[in-house]
N, C-alpha and C positions, 0 to 999 in steps of 0.2 A: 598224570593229568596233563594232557596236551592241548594248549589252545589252539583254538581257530587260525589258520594265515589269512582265512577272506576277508575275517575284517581286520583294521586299525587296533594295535595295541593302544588301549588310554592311557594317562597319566592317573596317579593315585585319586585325583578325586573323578577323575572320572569313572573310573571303575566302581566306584562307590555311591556316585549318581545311579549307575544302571544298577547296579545291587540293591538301591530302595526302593527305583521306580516311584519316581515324583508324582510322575501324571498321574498313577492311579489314586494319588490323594482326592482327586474329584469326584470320585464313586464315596467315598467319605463325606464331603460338603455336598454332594448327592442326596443323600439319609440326613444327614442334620439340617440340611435347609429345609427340607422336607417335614422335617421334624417341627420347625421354626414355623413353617405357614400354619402347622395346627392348634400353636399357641391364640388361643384369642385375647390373652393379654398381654401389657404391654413386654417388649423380647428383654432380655438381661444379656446384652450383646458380651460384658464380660462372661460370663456362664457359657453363651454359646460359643466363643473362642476357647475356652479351657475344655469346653464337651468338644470342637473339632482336633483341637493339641492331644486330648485321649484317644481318639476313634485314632486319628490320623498314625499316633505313633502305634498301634496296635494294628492298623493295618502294614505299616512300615515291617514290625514284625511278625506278621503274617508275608510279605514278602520274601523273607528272608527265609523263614521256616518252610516258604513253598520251594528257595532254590535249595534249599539242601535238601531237603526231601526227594524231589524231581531228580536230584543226580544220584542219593542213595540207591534210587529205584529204577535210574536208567534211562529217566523219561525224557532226560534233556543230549542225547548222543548225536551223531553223526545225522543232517538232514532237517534237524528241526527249525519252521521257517521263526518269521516274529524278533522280538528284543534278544538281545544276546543274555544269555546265563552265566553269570559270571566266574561260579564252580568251574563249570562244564569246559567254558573258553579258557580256562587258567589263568583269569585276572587276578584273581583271591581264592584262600586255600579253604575248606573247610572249616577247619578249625577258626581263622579267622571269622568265618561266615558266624560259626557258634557263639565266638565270645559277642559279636554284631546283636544278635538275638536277645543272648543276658541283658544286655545295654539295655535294647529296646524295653524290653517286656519290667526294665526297673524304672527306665524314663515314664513308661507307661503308668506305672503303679505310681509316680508323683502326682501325675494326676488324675486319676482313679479314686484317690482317698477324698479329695476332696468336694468331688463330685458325687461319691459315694454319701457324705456328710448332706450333702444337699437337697439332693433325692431321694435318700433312703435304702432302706433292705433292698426293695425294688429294682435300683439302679445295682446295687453290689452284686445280686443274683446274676443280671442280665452281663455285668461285666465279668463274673465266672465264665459263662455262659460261651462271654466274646474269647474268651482265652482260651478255650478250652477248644472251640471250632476254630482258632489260628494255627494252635499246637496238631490238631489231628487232620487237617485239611490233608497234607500229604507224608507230614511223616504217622511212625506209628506201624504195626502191623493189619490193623483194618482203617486206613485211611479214607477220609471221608470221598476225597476225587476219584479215589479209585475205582469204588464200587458206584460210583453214579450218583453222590449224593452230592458232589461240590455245588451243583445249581442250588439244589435246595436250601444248601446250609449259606450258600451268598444270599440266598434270598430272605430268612430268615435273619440275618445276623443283619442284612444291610438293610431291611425294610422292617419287618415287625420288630425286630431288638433295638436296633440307631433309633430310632424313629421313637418308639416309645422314651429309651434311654433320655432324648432331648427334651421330651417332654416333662417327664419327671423334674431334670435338670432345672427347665426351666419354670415349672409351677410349684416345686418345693414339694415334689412327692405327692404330685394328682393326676388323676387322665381320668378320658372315660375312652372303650374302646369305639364307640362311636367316633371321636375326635379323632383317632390315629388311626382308623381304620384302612380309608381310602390313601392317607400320604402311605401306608407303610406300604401298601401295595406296590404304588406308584414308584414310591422308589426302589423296592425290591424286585420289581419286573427290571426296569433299565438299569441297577447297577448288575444283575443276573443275564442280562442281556450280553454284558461284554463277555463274561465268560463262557458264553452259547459259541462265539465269536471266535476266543480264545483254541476253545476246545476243535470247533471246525477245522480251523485251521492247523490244529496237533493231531488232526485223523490216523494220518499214517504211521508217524512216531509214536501215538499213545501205544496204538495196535500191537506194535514191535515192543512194546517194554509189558505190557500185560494192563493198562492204563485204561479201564471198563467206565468212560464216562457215558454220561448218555450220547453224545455225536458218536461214537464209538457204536454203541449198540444199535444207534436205528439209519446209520447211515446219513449222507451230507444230505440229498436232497431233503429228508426230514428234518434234520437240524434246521435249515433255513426256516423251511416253514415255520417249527415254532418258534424261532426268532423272530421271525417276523410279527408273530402273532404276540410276543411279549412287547415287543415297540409298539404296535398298534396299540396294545389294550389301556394303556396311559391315554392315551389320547383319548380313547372312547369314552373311558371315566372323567375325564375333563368337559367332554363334549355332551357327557349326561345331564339332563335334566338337576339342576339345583347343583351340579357343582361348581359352577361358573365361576360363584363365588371364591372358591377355592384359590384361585389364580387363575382372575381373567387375562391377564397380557398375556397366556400361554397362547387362546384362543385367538391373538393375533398372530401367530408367527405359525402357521401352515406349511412356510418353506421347511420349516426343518423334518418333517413326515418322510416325502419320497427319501429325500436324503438318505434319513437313518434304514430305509429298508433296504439297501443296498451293502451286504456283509462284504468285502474284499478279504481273503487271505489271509494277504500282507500286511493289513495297514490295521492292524488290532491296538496299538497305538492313538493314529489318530480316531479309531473307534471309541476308545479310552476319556480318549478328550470329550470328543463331540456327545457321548452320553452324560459325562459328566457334568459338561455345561446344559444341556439338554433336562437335565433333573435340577440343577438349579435354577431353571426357570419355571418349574412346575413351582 
């Protein structure tokens, strides 16, 4: 397991910064805020911190289960642009990486029960659900990334599962799908978005490990396109007749449109950010 010389070896918390990937906690408060605008009564701001402390740490281990996955399978080698892999670079061992995961996925279950208690059958199913697409996203021998479903199951997990999840949370086991309909979208386009992004920009490394995402299969100029077309489609939904109400101060902030339709490469990072704050303005 040989690390990278091009970059900087870190110190022990560094290396374990880039192993959880902070920023992508915002595709998390992406789906719960989202979640949050569809409550029509009043929020239970404790409820929604203990619902982002669960999403968050379960993304945390879904980070983790994606870098040891990615290196079992090769996908993180020689060439690959974006945030370092900490496996790959020989920051941390495997093994390390695995007991990282137990941690996660039992911090997770502390707050799971409780939130489970809250919301109901409802919420416990959807948080199976959430485990179940963390563990298979890339490990596994039919991994969800692999054969082209990773959009799907981000879109699913971050918009129609988060999204409802929150809701439950916070009405004590009610919704209607009317009420969650449009945010789950909303947030499942742009947190889905970033990994359109992600994937672009692993074209040629996927190709070489066997890595059958959809950017993979229809080629980069298509990917943009539909990238593009999942950033827009928020906006139009906002811009529709009668959902103004939804989150009008969205319909002031226009700058941020061209912006986001601009995919770069390299910068899938601050892509990371800028959708996540971007969904918490919806």
């Amino acid at each position: 397991m040989a690390g990278d010389t091009r970059r900087p070896h870190p110190g022990a918390i560094g290396r374990w910064i880039a192993a959880l990937r902070p920023p992508t906690l915002l595709a998390s408060a992406t789906s719960i805020l989202s979640g949050a605008s569809a409550t029509s009564q009043h929020l239970h701001w404790g409820w929604l911190g203990i619902t982002f402390l669960g999403l968050g740490t379960l993304q945390i281990a879904a980070n983790l289960i994606n870098d040891y996955g990615d290196y079992k399978k090769g996908a993180d080698g020689a060439g690959r642009l974006g945030p370092p892999r900490v496996i790959s670079m020989g920051w941390i061992s495997p093994q390390e990486i695995r007991r990282a995961i137990d941690y996660a996925l039992c911090i997770e279950l502390l707050f799971a029960i409780p939130l489970c208690f809250r919301g109901g059958l409802k919420v416990f199913m959807l948080g199976i659900v959430g485990v179940c697409g963390a563990v298979w996203y890339t490990s596994g021998s039919y991994s969800l990334a692999y054969y082209g479903l990773g959009e799907v199951a981000v879109f699913l997990l971050f918009g129609p599962g988060s999204v409802m999840g929150t809701v439950l949370v916070q009405t004590g086991g009610t919704l209607s799908v009317q009420q969650v309909l449009v945010p789950s979208i909303m947030a499942g386009l742009l947190v889905s978005a970033i990994l359109v992004v992600n994937n672009l920009r692993d074209i040629p490394t996927d190709l070489k490990a066997g890595k059958l995402t959809i950017a993979t299969r229809i080629g980069e100029d298509y990917t943009r396109g539909m990238y593009t077309v999942m950033v827009a489609a928020p906006y139009l939904m906002i811009r529709a007749k009668g959902l103004e109400i939804l989150s009008p101060h969205l319909t002031r902030r226009p700058y941020s449109y061209p912006h986001a339709l601009l995919p770069r490469r390299k910068s899938t990072e601050s892509v990371s950010g800028r959708y996540g704050l971007l969904g918490i303005s919806f």
